[in-house]
N, CA, C and O atoms as CSV, one atom per row, in Angstrom:
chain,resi,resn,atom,element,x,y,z
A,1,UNK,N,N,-15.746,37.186,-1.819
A,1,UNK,CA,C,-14.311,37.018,-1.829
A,1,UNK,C,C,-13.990,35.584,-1.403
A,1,UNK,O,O,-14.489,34.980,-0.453
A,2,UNK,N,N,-13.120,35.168,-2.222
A,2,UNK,CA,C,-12.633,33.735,-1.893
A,2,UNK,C,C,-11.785,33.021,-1.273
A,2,UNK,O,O,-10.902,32.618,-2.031
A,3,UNK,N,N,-11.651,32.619,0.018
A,3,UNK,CA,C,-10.670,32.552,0.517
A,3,UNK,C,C,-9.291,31.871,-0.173
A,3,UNK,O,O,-9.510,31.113,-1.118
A,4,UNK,N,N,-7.744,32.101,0.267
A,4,UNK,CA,C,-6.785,31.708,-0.304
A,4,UNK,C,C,-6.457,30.682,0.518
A,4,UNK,O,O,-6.639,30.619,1.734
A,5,UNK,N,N,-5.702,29.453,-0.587
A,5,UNK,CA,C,-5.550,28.287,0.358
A,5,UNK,C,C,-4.111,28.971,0.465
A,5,UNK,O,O,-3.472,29.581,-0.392
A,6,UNK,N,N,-3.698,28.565,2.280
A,6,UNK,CA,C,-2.557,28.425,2.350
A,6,UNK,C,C,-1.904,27.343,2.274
A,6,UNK,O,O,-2.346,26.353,2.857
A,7,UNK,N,N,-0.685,27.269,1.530
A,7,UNK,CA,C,-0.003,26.230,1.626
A,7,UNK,C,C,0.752,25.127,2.888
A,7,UNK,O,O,1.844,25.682,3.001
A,8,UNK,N,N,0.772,24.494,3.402
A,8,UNK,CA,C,1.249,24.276,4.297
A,8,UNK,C,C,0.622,23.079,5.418
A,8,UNK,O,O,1.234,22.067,5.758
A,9,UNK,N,N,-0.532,23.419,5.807
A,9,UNK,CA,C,-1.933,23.022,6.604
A,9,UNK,C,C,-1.827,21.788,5.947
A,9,UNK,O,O,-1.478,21.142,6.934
A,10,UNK,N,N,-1.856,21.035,5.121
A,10,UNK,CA,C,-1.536,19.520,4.387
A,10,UNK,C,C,-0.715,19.043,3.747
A,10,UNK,O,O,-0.480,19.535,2.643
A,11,UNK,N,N,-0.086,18.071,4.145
A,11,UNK,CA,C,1.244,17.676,3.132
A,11,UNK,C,C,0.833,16.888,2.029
A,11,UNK,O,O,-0.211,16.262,1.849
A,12,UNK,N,N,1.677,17.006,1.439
A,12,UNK,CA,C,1.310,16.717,0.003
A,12,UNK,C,C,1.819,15.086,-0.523
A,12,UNK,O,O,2.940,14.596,-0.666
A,13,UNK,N,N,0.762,14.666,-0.676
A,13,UNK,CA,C,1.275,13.051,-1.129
A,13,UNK,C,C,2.192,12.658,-2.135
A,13,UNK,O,O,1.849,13.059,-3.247
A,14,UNK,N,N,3.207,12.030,-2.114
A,14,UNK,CA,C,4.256,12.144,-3.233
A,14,UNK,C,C,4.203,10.715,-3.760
A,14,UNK,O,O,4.099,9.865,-2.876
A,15,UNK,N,N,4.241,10.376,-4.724
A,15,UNK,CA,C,4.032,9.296,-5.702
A,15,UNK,C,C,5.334,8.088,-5.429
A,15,UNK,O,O,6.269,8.173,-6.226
A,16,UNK,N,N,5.394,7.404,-4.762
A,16,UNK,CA,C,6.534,6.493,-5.060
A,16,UNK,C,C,6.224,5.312,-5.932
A,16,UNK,O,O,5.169,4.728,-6.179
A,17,UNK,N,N,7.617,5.115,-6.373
A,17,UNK,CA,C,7.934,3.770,-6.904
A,17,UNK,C,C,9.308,3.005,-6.842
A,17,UNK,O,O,10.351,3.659,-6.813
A,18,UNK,N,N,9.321,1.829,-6.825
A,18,UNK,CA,C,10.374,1.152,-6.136
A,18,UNK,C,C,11.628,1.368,-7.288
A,18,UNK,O,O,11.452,1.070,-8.469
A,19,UNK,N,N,13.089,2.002,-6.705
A,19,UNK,CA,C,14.259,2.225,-7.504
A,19,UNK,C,C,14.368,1.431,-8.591
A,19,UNK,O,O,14.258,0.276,-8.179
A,20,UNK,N,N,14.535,1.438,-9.834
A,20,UNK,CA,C,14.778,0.542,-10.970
A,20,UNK,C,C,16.344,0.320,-10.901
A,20,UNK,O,O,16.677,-0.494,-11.763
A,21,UNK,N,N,17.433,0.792,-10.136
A,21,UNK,CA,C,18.444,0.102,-10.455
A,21,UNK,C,C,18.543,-1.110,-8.876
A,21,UNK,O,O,19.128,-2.192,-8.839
A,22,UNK,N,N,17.923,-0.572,-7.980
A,22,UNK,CA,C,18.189,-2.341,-7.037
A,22,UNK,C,C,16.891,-2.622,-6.574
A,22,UNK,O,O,16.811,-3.150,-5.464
A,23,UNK,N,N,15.464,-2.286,-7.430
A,23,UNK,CA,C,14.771,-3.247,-7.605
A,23,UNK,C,C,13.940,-2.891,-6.148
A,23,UNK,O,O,13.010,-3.692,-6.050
A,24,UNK,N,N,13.973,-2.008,-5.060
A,24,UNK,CA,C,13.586,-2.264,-4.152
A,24,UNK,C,C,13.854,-2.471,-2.871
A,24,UNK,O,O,13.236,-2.099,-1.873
A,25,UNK,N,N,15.041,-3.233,-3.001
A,25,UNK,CA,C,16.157,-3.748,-1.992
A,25,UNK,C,C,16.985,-3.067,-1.052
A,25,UNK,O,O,17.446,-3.447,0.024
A,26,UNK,N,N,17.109,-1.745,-1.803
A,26,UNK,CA,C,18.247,-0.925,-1.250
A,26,UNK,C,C,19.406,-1.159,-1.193
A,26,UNK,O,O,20.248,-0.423,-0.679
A,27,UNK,N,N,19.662,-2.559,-1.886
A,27,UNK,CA,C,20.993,-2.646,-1.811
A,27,UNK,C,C,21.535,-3.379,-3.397
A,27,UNK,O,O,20.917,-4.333,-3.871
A,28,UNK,N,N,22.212,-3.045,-3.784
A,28,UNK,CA,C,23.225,-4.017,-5.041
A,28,UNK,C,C,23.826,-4.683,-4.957
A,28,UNK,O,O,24.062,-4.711,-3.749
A,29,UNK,N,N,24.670,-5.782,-5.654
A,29,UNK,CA,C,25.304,-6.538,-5.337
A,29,UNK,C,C,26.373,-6.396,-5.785
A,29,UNK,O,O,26.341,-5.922,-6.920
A,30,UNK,N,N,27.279,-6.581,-5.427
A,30,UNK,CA,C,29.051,-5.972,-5.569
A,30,UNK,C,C,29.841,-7.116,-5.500
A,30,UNK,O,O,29.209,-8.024,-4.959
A,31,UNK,N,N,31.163,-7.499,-5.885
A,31,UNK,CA,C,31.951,-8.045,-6.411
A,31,UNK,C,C,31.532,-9.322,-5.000
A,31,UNK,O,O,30.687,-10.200,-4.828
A,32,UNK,N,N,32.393,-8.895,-4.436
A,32,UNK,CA,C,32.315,-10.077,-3.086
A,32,UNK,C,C,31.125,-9.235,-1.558
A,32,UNK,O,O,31.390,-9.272,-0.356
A,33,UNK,N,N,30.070,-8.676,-2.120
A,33,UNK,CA,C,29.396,-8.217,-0.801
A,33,UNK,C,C,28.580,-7.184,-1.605
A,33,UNK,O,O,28.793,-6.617,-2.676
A,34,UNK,N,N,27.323,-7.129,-0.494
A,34,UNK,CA,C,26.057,-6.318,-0.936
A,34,UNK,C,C,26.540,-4.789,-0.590
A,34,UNK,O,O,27.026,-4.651,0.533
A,35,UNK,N,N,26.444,-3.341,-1.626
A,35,UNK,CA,C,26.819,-2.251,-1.512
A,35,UNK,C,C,24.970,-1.616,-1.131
A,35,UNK,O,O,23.928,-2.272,-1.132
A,36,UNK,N,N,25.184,-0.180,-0.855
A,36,UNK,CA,C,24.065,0.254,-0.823
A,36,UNK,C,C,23.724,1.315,-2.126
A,36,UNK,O,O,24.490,2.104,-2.679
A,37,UNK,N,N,22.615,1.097,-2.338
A,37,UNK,CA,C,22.361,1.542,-3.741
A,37,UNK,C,C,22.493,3.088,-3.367
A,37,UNK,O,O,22.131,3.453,-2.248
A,38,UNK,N,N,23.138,4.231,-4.522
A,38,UNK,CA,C,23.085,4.928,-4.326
A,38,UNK,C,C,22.027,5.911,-5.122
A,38,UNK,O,O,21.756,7.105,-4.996
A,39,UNK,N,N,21.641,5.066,-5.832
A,39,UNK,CA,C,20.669,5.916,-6.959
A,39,UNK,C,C,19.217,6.553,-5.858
A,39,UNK,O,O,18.605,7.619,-5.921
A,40,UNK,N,N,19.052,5.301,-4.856
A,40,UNK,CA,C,17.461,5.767,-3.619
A,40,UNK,C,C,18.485,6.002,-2.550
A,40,UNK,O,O,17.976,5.810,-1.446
A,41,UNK,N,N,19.893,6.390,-2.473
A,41,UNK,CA,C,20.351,6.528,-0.790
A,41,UNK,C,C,20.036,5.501,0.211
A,41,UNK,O,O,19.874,5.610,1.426
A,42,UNK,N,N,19.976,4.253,-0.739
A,42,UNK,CA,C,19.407,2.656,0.811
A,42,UNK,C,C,18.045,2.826,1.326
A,42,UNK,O,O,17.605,2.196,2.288
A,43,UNK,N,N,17.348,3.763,0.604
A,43,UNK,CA,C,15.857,3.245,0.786
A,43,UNK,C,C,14.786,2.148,-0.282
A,43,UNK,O,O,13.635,1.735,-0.136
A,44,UNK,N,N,15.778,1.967,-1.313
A,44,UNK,CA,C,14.640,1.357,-2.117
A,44,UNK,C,C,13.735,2.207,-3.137
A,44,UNK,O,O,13.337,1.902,-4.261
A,45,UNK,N,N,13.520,3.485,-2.306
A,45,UNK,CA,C,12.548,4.390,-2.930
A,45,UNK,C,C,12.599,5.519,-3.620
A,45,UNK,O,O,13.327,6.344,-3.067
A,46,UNK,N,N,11.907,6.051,-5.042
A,46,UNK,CA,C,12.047,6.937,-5.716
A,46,UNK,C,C,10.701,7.932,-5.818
A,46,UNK,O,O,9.656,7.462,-5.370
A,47,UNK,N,N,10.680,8.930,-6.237
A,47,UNK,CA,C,9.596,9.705,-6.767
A,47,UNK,C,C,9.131,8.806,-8.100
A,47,UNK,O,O,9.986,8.336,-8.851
A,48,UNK,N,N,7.712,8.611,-8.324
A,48,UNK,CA,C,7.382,8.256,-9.540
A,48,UNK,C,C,7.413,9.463,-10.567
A,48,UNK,O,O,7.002,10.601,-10.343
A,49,UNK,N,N,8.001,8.974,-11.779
A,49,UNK,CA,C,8.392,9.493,-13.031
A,49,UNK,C,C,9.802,10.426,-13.022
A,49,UNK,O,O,10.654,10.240,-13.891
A,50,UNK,N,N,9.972,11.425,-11.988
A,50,UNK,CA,C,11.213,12.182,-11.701
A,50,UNK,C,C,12.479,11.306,-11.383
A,50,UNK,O,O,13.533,11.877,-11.665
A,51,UNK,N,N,12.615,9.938,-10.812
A,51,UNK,CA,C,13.279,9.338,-9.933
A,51,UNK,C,C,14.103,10.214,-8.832
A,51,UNK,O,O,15.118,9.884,-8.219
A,52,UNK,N,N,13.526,11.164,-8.780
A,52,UNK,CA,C,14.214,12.048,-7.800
A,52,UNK,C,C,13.985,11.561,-6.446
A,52,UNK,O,O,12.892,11.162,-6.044
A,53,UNK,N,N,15.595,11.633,-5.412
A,53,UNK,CA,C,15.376,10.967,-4.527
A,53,UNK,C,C,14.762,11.653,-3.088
A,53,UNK,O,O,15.068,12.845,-3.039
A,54,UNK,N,N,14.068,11.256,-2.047
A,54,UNK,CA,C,13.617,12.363,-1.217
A,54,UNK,C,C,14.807,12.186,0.220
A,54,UNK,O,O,15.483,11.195,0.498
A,55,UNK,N,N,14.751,13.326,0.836
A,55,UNK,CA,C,15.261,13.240,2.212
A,55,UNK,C,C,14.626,12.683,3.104
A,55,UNK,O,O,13.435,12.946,3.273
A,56,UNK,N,N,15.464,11.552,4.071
A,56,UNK,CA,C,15.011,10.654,4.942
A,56,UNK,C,C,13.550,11.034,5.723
A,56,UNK,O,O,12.628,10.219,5.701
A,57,UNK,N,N,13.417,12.346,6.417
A,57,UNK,CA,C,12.169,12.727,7.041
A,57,UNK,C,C,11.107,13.091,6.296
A,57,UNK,O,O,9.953,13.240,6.697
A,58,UNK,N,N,11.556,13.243,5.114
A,58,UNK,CA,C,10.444,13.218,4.123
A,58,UNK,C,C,10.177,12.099,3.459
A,58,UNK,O,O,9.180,12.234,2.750
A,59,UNK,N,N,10.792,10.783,3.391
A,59,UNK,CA,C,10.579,9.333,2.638
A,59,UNK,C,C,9.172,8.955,4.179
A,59,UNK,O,O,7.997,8.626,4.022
A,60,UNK,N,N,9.929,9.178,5.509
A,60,UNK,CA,C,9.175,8.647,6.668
A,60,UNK,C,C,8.058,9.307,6.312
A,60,UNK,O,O,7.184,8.441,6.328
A,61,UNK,N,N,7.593,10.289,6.014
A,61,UNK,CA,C,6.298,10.945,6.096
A,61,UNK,C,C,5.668,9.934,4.944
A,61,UNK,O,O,4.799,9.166,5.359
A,62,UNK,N,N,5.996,9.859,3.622
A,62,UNK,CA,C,5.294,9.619,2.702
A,62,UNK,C,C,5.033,8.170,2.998
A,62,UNK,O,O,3.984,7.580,2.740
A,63,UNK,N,N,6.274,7.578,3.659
A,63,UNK,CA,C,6.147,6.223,3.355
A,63,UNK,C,C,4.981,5.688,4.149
A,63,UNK,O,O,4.285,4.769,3.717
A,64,UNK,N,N,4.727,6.404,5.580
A,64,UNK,CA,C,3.624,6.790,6.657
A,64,UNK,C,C,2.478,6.654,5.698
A,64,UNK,O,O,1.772,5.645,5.695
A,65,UNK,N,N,2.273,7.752,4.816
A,65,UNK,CA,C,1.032,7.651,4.167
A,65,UNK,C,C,0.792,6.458,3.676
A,65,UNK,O,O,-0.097,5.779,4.189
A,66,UNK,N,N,1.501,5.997,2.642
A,66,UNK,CA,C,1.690,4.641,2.260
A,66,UNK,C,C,1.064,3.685,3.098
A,66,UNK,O,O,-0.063,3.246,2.868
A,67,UNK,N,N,1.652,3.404,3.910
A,67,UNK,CA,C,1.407,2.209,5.100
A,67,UNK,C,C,0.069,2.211,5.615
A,67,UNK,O,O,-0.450,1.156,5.980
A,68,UNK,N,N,-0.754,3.710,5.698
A,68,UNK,CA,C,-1.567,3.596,5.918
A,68,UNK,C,C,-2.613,3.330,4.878
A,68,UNK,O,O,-3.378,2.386,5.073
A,69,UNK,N,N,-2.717,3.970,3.927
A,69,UNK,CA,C,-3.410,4.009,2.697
A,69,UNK,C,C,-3.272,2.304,2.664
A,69,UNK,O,O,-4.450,1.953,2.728
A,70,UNK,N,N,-2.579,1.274,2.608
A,70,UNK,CA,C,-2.226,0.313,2.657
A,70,UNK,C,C,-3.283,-0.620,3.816
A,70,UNK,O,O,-3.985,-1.566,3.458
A,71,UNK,N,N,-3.215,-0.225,4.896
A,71,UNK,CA,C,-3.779,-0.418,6.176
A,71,UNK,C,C,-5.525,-0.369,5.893
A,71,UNK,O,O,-6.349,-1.182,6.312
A,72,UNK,N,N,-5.748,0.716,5.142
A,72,UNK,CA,C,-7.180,0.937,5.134
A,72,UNK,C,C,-7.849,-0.050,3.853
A,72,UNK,O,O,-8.994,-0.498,3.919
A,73,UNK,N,N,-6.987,-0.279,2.774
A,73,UNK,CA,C,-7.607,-1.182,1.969
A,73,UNK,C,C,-7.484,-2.171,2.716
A,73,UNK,O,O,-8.632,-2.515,2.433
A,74,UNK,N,N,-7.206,-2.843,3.314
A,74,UNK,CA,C,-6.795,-4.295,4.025
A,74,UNK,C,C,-7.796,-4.453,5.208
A,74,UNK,O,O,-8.086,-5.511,5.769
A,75,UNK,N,N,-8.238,-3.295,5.465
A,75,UNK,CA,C,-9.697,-3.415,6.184
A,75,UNK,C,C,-10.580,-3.461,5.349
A,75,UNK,O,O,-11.161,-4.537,5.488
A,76,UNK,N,N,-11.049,-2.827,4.472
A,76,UNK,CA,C,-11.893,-2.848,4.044
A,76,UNK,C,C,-11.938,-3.820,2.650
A,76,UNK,O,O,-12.673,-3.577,1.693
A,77,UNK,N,N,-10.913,-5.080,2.738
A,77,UNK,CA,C,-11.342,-6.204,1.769
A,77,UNK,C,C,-11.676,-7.498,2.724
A,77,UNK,O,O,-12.540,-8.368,2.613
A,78,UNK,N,N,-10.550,-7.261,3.804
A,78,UNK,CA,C,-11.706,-8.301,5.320
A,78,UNK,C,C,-12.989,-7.850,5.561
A,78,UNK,O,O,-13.826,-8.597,6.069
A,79,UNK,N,N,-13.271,-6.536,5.207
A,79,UNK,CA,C,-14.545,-6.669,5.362
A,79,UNK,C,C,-15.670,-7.156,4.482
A,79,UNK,O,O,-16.801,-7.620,4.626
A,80,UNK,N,N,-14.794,-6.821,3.449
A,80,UNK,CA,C,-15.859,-7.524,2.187
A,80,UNK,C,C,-15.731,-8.918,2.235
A,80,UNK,O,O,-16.308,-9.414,1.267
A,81,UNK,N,N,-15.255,-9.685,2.906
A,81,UNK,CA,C,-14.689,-10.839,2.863
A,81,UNK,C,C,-15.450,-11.665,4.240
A,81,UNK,O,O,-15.569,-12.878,4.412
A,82,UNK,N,N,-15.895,-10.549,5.106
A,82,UNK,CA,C,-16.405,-11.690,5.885
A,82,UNK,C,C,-18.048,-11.111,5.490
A,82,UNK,O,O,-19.041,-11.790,5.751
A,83,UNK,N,N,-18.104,-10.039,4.966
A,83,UNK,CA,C,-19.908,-10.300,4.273
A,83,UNK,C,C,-20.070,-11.389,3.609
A,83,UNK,O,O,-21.136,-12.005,3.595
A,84,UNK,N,N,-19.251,-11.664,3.121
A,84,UNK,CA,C,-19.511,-12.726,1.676
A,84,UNK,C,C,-19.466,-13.868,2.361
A,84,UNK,O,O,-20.191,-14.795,2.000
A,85,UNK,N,N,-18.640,-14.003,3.431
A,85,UNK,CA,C,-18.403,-15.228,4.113
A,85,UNK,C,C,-19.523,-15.768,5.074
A,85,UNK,O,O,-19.817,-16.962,5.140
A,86,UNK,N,N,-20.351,-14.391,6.100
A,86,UNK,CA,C,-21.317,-14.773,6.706
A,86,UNK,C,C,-22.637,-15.035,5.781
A,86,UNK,O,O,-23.542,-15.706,6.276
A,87,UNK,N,N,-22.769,-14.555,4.527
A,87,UNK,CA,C,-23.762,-15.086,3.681
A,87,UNK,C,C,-23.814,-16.447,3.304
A,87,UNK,O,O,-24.913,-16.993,3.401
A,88,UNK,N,N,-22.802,-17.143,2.873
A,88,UNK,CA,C,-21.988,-18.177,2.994
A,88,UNK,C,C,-22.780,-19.392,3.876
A,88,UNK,O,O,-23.666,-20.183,3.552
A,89,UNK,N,N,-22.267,-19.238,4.761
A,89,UNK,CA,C,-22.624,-19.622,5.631
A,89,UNK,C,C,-23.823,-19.734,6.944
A,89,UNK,O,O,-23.881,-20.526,7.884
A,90,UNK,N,N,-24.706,-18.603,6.561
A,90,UNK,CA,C,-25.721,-19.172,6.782
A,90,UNK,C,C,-27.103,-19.608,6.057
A,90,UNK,O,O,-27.356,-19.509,4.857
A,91,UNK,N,N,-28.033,-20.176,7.210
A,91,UNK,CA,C,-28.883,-21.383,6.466
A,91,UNK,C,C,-29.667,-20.650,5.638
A,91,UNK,O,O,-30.158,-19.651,6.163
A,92,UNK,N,N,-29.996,-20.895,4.218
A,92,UNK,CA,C,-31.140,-20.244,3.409
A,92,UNK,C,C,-32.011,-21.290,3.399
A,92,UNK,O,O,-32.425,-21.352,2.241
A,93,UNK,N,N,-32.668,-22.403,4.252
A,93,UNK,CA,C,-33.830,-22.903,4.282
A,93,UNK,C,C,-34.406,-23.810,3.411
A,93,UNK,O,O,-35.366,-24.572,3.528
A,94,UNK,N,N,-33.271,-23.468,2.098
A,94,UNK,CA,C,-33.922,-24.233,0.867
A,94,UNK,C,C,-33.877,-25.147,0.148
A,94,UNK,O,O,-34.174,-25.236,-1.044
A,95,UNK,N,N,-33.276,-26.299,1.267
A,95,UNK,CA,C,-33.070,-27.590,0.715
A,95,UNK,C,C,-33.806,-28.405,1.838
A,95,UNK,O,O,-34.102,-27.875,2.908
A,96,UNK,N,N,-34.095,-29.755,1.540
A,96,UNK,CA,C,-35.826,-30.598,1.758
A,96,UNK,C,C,-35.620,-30.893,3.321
A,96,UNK,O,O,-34.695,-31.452,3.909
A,97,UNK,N,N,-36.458,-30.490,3.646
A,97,UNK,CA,C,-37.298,-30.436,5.379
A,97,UNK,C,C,-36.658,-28.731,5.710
A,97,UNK,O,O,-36.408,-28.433,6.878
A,98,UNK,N,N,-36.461,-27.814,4.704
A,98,UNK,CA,C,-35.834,-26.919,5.453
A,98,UNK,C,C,-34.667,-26.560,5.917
A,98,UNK,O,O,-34.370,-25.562,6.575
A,99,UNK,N,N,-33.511,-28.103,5.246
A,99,UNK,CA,C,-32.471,-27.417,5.702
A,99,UNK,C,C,-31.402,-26.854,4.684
A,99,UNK,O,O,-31.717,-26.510,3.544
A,100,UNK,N,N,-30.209,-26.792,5.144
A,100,UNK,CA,C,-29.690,-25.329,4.203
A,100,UNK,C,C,-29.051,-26.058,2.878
A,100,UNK,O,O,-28.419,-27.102,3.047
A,101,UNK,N,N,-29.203,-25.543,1.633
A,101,UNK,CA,C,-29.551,-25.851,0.458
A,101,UNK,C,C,-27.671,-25.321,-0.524
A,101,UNK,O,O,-27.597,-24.287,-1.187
A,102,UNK,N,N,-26.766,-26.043,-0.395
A,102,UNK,CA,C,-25.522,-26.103,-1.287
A,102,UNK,C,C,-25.354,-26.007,-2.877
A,102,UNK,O,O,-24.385,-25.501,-3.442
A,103,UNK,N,N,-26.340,-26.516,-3.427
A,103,UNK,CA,C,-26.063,-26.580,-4.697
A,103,UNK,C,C,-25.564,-28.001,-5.119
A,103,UNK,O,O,-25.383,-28.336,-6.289
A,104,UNK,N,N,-25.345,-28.876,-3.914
A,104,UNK,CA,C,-24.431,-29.908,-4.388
A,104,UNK,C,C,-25.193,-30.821,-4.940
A,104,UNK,O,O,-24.688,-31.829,-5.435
């Protein structure tokens, strides 16, 4: 017998993409002064493909994910970045008397 997933135990990642009528901004621009967009409610943010807009404690959750998902690539391209860099930089021996060899 197979157990049943319950729903609930994980939230569910929701797809954003930045509002197509203010671009991101959260806000529009109006005759003499910036209005707030109403198409994302002044967040900037939509569901991808639905443009359906989410409720504030639910934009914070997703946007949470976001930031982090965000957070973790950004470690892990400094990290690729200082491998490449400490290779870089040290001596491979193979330029004349032994010392470290550029290409130049």
């Amino acid at each position: 017998m197979q157990k049943a997933r319950v729903p609930g135990f994980k939230r569910e990642r929701i797809e954003l993409e930045s509002c197509s009528i203010c671009e991101g901004r959260a806000v529009v621009k109006g005759v003499f002064y910036e209005l707030v967009c109403t198409d994302c409610n002044g967040s900037g943010w939509v569901v991808r493909g639905s443009k359906l807009v989410l409720s504030s404690d639910e934009l914070v959750t997703q946007l949470s994910f976001k930031l982090q998902q965000t957070q973790r690539e950004i470690a892990a391209l400094k990290a690729s970045a200082n491998v490449a860099m400490s290779l870089h930089e040290k001596s491979n021996r193979l330029g004349a008397g032994g010392t470290n060899y550029t290409g130049d």
